[in-house]
N, C-alpha and C positions, 0 to 999 in steps of 0.2 A: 210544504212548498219550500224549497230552495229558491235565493236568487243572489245577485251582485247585492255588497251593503258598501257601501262609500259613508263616511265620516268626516268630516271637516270643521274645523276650528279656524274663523278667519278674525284674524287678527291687528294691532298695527304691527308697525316694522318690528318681527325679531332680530335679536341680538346675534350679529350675522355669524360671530365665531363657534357659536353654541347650534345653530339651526339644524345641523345635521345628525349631532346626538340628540337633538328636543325632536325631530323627528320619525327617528330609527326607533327612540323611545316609547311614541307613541302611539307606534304603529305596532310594537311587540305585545306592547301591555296589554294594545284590544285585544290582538292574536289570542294570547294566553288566557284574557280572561271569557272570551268565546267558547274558546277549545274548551277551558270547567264547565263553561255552563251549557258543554253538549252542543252547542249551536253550528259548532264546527266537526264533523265528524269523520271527515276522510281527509285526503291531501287537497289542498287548496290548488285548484289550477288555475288560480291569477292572485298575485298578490301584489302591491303598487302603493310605495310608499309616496308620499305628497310632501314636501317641505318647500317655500319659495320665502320671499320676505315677511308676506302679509299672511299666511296659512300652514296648518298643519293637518297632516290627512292620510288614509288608507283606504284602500279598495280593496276587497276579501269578497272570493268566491268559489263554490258556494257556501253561502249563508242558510241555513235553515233559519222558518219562520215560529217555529217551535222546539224547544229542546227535545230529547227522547227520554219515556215516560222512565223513570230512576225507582228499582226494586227498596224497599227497606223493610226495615221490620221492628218494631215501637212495644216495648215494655211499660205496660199497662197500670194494674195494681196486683198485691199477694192473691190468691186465689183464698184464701179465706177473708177478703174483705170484699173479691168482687162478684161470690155467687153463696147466692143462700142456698142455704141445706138442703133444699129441694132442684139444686144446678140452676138456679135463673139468676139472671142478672143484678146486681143491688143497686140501687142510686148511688151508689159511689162508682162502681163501672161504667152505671149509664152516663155520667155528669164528666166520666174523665175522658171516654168517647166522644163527645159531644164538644168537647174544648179542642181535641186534638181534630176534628171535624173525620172523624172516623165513622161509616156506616157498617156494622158487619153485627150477626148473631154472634150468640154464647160460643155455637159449635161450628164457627169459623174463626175462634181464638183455638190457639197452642197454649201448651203449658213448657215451662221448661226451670229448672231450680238457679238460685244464685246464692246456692250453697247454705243457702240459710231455709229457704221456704222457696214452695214454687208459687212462680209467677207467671201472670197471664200474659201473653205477645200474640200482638198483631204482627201477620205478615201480607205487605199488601206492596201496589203500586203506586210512586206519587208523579203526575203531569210532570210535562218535563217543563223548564221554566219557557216565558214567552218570548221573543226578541226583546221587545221594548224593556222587561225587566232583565234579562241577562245583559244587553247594553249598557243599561242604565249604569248596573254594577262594575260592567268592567271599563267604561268610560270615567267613572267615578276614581276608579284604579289608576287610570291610564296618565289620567290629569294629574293627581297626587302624585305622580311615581316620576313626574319629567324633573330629570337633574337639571332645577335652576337653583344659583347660587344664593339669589336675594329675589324675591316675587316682587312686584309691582302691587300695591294699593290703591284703588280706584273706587269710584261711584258709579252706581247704575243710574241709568235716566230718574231713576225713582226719588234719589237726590237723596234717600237713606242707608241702602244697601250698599255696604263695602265687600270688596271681594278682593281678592288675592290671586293673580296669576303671574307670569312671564311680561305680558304686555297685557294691555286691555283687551279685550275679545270681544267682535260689535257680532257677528251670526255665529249659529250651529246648524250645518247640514249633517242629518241621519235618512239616509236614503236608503231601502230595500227593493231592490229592481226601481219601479216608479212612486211607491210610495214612500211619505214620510214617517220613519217611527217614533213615536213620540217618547221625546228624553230630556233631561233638560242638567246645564252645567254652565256653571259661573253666571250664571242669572240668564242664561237664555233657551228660548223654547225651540226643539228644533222644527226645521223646518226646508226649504230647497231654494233658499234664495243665497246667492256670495255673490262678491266683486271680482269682476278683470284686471287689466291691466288700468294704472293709477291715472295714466295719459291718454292711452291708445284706446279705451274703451271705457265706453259712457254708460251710467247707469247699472243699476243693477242687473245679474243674470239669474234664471230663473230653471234652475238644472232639471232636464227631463229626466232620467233617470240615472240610476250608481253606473251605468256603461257608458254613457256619452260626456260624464265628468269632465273627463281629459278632453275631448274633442271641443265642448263648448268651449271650455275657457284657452284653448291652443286659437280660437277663432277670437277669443279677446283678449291675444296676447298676451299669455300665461302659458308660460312653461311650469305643470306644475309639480311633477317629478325633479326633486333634486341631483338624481344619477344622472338623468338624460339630457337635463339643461348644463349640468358638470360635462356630459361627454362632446355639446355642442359647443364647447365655449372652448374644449380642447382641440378637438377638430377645427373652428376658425382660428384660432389663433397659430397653427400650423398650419393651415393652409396660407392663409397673409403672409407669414413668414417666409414658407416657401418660395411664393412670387418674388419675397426680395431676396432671396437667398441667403436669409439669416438663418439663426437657431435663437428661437424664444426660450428663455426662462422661466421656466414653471413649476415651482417646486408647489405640491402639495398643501400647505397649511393654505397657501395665495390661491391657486386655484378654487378652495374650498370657498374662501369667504369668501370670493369674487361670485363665486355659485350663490350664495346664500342673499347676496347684494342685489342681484337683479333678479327678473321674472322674465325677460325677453331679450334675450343676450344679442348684443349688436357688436364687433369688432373694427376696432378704427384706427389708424397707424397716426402719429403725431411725431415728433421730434424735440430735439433742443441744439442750442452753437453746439460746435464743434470741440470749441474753446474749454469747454467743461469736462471734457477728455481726462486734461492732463492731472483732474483728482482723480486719486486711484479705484477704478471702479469699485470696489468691495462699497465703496461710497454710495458711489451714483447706482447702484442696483438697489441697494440697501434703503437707498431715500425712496426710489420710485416705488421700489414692493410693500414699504412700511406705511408712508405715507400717502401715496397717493393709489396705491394697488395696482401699478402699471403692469407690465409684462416687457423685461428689458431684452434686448437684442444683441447678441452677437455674431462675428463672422466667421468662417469656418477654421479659425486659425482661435479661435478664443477671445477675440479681443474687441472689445464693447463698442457697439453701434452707436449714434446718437441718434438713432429713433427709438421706439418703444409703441405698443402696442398697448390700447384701453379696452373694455368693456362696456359699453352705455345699458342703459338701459331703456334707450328711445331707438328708435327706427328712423333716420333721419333723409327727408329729401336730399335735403343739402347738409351736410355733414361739418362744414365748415367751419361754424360756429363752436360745436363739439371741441374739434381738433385744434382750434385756434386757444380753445378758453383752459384744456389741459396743458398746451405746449407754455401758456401764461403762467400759471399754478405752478407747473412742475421747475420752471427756471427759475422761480426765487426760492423754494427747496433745494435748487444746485447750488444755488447762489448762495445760499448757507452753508453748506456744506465746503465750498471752494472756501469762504472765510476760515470758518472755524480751519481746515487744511494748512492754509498759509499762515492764518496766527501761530498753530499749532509748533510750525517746522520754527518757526524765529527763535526757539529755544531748546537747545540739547538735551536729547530724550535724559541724558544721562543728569541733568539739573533736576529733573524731577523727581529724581528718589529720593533726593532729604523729603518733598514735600508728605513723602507716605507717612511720613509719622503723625501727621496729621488728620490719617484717613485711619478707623478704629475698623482693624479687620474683626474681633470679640472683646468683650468686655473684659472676659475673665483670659483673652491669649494674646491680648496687645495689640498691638497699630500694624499697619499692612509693610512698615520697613522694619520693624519689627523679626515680622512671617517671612520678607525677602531673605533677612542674615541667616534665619531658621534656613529655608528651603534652600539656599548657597551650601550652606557648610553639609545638606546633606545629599544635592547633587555631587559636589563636590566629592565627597566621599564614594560615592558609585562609580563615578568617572576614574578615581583610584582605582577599583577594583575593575574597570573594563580598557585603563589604559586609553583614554580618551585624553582631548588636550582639555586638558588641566586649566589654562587661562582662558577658554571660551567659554568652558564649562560655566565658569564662574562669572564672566563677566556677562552671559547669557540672563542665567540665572538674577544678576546684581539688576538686569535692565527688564527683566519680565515681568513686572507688574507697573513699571515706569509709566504709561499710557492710562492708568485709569486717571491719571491728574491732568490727559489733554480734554479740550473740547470737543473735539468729533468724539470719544469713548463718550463722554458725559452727555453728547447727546444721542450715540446709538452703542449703548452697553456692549449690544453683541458684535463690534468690532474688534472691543477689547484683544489681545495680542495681536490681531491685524493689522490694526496702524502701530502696535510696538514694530511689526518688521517694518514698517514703509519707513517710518521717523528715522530705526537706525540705517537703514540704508540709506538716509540724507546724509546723514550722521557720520557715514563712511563708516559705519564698522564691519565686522569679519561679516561675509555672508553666512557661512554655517550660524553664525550669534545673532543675526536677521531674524533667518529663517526659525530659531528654535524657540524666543522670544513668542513666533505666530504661534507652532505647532508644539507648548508644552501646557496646550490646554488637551493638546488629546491623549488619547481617546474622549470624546464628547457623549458618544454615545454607542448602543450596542451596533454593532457592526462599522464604526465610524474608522478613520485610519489613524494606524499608531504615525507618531513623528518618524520621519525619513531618514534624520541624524542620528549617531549615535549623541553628541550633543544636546538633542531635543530630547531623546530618550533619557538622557540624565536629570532635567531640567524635569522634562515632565515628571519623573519616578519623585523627583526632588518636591515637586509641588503636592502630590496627590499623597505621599508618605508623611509630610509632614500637618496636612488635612485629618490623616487618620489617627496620626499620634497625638495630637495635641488635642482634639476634639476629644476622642477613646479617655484620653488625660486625664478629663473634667469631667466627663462624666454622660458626656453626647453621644449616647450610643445609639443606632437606629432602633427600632420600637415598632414592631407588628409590622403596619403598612406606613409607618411615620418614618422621613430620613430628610428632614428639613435641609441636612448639608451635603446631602448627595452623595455620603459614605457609602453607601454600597455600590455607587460608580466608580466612587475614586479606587475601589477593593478592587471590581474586576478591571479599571484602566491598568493598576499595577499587575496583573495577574496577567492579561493580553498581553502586555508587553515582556517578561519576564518568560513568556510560552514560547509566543507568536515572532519575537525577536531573539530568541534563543538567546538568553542573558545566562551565563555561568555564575550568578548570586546566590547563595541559600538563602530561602525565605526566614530563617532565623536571624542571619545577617544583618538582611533588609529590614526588618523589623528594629532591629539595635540600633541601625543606623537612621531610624525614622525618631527613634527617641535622645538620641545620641544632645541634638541641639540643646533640649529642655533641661538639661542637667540633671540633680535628684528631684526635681520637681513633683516626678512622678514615682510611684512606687513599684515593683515586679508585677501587681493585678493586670495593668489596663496592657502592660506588653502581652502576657499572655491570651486576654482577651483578646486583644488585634490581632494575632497570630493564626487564634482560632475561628474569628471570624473570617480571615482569608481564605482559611482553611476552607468553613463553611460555603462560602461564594465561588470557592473553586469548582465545588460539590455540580452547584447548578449550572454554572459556565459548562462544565464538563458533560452534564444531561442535556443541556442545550446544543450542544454538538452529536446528540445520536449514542450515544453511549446509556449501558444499562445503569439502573443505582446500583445492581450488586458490582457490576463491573466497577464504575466508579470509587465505588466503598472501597473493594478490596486492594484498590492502590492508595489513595488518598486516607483510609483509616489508621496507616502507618507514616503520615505527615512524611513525605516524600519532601527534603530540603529543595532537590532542584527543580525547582517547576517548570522547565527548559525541556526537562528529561519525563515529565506525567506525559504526551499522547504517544512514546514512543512504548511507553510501560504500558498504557494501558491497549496500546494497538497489538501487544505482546500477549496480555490477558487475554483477551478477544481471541489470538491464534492459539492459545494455549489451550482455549474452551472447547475446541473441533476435535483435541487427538483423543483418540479412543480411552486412553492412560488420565485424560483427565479427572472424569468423577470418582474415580477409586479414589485418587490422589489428593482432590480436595475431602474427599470423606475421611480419609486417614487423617489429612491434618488438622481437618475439625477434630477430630476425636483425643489426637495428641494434644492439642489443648487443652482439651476440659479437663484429661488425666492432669495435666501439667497444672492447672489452675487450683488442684488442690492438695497441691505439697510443695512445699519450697527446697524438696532432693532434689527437685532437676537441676541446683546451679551445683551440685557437686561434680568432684571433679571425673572424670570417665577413663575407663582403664579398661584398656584390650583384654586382658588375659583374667578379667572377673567376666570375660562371656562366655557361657555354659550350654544355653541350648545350640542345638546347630543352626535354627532359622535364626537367633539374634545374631550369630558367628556370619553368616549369607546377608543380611540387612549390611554390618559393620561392612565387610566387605565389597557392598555393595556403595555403599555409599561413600568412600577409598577410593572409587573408580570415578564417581559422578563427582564429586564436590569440587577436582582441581577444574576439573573442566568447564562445571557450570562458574565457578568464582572466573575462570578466565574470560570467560564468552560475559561475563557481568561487567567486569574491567575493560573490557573493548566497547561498550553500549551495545552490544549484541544480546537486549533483551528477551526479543523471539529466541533465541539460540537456548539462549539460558533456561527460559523453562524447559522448553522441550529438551532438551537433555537432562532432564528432572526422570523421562520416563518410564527407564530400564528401571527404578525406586520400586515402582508400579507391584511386582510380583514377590519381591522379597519382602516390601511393605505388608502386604496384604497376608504371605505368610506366619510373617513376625506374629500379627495379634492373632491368625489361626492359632500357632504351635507354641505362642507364650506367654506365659504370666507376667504380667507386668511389676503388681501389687505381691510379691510371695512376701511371706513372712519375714525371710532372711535380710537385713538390713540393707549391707554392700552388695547383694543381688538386687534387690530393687532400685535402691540408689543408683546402680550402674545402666541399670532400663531407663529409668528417668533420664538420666542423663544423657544419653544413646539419644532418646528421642527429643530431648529440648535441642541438640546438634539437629536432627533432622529436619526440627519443624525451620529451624532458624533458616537453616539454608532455602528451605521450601519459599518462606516466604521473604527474600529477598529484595524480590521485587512487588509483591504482593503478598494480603492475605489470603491466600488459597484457602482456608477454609469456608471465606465467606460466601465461595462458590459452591459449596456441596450443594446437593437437592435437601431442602429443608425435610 
């Protein structure tokens, strides 16, 4: 028999950040440990994951009430210890049957050898397991497997029994259509009793079967899907909004935990003065979403409401009390923030950089003014090379890290360069030196936006370069899935920007100039390591956009300096793979390599008039014709151009190794092959490794 199984683990309040991977998790685990144990056998046509504050759960159907019966086949003992001479059984047979709970005669065992002597096997069929024991096991799984960071230690009523979960756990519901299966986890029996809503409904509920789960507890104010209470809570807050013709603020992590916070989502508009305006909102969104979980307002121009929108978790006749006892809460959180604001501005951003040397950016890399002279002198240096102004650059750079010594940073980290542009605009400085101060932390993250200056572009290259060399320095290198300093962000933020903002730098360059500050400090290792690790990160950046690994490899294998210039080369590759001319032309130059790979004549030097056969005379010739053309079309960034005028190669190539010896005896005829072909590959690959596109 099939039917719906519902699971349920009710709980106290979980830890609202975590609730939606502790319950994705635990709803996959049973899946998975179901499906081993047969109990799951087709595609599930309802599956419903459960997460709310107090619970954690899944609905899976159908459930079989019995696994399916599992073939095996059980090696017994040697056949000369488990039949006397006359073929019957010996009490060593019978005794080993008997344990293994096996019924079968003599002449329903096989024989079959394990290379030493033959052995007797049984081949039979074993029950499939039952629900209550294939649960048992994968609930057992499912519980062990929830990524919490540090479990909770608690006592059972028994006032002896300690157990270890997430939060304390008071029931376990195991429902199979209408009955209970019996199972038991973190000290309780299951059974079909859980709680509603903690307000709105009294006493315990008493669930009639795994299908009317959702219905009960929706009737005692339990939303208890995490998705659909998520999509209600998006829906009201857009529709309130809309009535006033705002746009709500909702970014994802706030939705989430606002989801995980209640079990009956209720939406309720509230406000604050007016007066609280004139701190720069990055503030007042920032207090309300961090602190209080609001949901901030603005109007269709951008610019910040002073109401804001909550979530309760009561159904309120009269709402008043609600909206009055938030809009209380939330004005001494502005009211903090307008202080720290006004203290903040009483002192020129630009007073605060002596204090960085009292801030320890590393033990072993110095104090954070320190890292500012560093990150100056090698903005500064890029700005050289892109012709930018020279005195913002630096005085950008001098004031970007100025704001961790205010107090609004000190109380909301993630402000950080945000209030560096507000302070200098008190400040009256250059606006491009504002703005790049905010936007030389980006790129933040992957798809995040590069800075909009060239300015900010310096500043940030200047910050992120000198994170990589000076960490790379000492010896911080990232480690499997370890990058405690976010090195491998700070690799592809340089790398976006350097593509994404066509920066004419060589990444050898940028590299020199990332080390440039530290003087000999460091030795030739850790440059060329950081060089190779960009290298590497470009690798994936580059798969990440749609691109093959052979495709990628074969441009980026030969460390391409301008990384400005990689998606026009390899968008060139990509066209070059369609002409018909291509796979001969990569197979030739694989092949010229390996020849080339084992002799060092190919760097001699190449002489017309030592060509003898007529196909190496038609190659030469051929390649006379292609070479000024494709170096021209390479010199103008005419990389499509450039391969495919590689093509006419195609037939003289192919003749060459038909009608010639490469390898003859004669010295200065082979040397002059060799040489012939280290010319052709060179040109070939250009722009790329063409060989690494042949067909393996």
């Amino acid at each position: 028999m099939s039917a719906a199984l519902l699971v349920e683990v009710h709980t106290e309040e979980l830890p609202p950040k975590s609730l939606k991977a502790l319950s994705e998790s635990f709803a996959r685990e049973l899946t998975e440990g179901l499906t081993r144990a047969q109990l799951i056998t087709q595609d599930l046509t309802e599956r419903k994951v459960f997460g709310s504050p107090r619970r954690l759960g899944v609905l899976l159907s159908p459930v079989l009430e019995r696994g399916a019966p599992v073939p095996f086949r059980q090696r017994l003992v040697p056949v000369a210890v488990g039949l006397d001479a006359q073929g019957r059984a010996t009490a060593a047979l019978t005794k080993k049957l008997a344990t293994l709970g096996i019924s079968a005669e003599v002449q329903e065992l096989a024989r079959e050898s394990d290379g030493k002597q033959e052995v007797l096997v049984y081949a039979g069929v074993r029950p499939g397991v039952t629900l209550a024991q294939g649960l048992q096991a994968a609930l057992d799984q499912a519980l062990a497997g929830l990524p919490v960071a540090k479990p909770m230690s608690y006592q059972l009523a028994d006032g002896v029994t300690t157990v270890q979960f997430v939060r304390p756990a008071h029931r376990l519901v195991a429902l199979h259509g209408e009955q209970v299966v019996p199972v038991k986890a973190l000290g309780l029996d299951s059974g079909r009793e859980t709680f509603g809503h903690r307000f709105h409904a009294a006493g315990p509920i008493q669930i009639g079967s795994a299908s009317s789960y959702e219905s009960q507890l929706e009737k005692a104010h339990v939303v208890a899907s995490f998705e659909e209470r998520r999509q209600r809570i998006v829906t009201a807050i857009g529709a309130h909004a809309s009535t006033m013709g705002a746009e709500p603020l909702m970014p994802t992590e706030l939705i989430d935990e606002v989801t995980a916070l209640v079990e009956w989502p209720v939406v309720y508009e509230s406000g604050f003065e007016g007066a609280f305006l004139e701190v720069p909102q990055e503030c007042l969104i920032l207090t309300m979403q961090q602190n209080q979980k609001y949901f901030a307002l603005h109007d269709v121009k951008g610019k910040l409401l002073n109401r804001f929108l909550l979530v309760s978790n009561i159904q309120a006749t009269d709402p008043s009390q609600i909206v009055a006892g938030n809009a209380r809460v939330v004005r001494a959180r502005l009211a903090d923030a307008r202080f720290f604001y006004e203290q903040d501005r009483k002192h020129p951003l630009d007073s605060r950089v002596p204090q960085l040397a009292h801030v320890v950016y590393h033990n072993r890399l110095g104090s954070q003014l320190e890292r500012i002279e560093r990150i100056t002198a090698i903005a500064v240096d890029v700005a050289r090379e892109l012709g930018a102004d020279l005195s913002h650059v630096e005085r950008a750079a001098h004031l970007a890290k100025a704001d961790l010594r205010t107090e609004m940073v000190n109380e909301f980290p993630e402000l950080q360069g945000t209030m560096g542009m507000h302070y200098a605009r008190h400040d009256h400085e250059s606006e491009d030196v504002a703005v790049a101060i905010q936007e030389h932390y980006r790129p933040r993250f992957a798809g995040d936006r590069l800075p909009s200056s060239t300015v900010g572009v310096c500043v940030a290259l200047g910050d992120k370069l000198e994170a990589l060399a000076g960490l790379f320095g000492i010896g911080e290198r990232p480690t499997g899935d370890k990058d405690p300093y976010a090195l491998r962000r700070h690799a592809l933020g340089v790398l976006r920007m350097l593509m994404e903002a066509g920066l004419p730098l060589p990444l050898p360059k940028v590299v020199e100039a990332a080390f440039e500050p530290f003087g000999d400090r460091f030795g030739p290792e850790p440059r060329k390591e950081l060089e190779q690790f960009l290298y590497d990160r470009l690798r994936g950046l580059l798969q990440e956009r749609g691109y093959s690994t052979l495709e990628v490899e074969a441009v980026v294998s030969l460390a391409p300096t301008r990384i400005d210039r990689v998606p026009a080369m390899l968008a060139a590759v990509r066209a070059f793979s369609q002409i018909p001319e291509a796979a001969s032309l990569a197979s030739a130059n694989k092949r010229i390599g390996n020849i080339l790979k084992k002799t060092s004549a190919a760097a001699s030097a190449f002489d017309p008039a030592l060509l003898y056969e007529p196909a190496e005379k038609d190659l030469w010739a051929a390649f006379e014709r292609v070479a000024p053309q494709a170096e021209r079309l390479l010199a103008d960034g005419d990389y499509r151009g450039m391969l495919h005028a590689l093509a006419p190669l195609k037939e003289p190539v192919d003749r060459f190794f038909d009608d010639v010896m490469v390898m003859v005896e004669e010295a200065r005829l082979r040397n002059n092959r060799l040489a012939l072909l280290a010319q052709l590959r060179a040109l070939m690959n250009r722009i790329a490794d063409l060989s690494l596109l042949a067909a393996v």
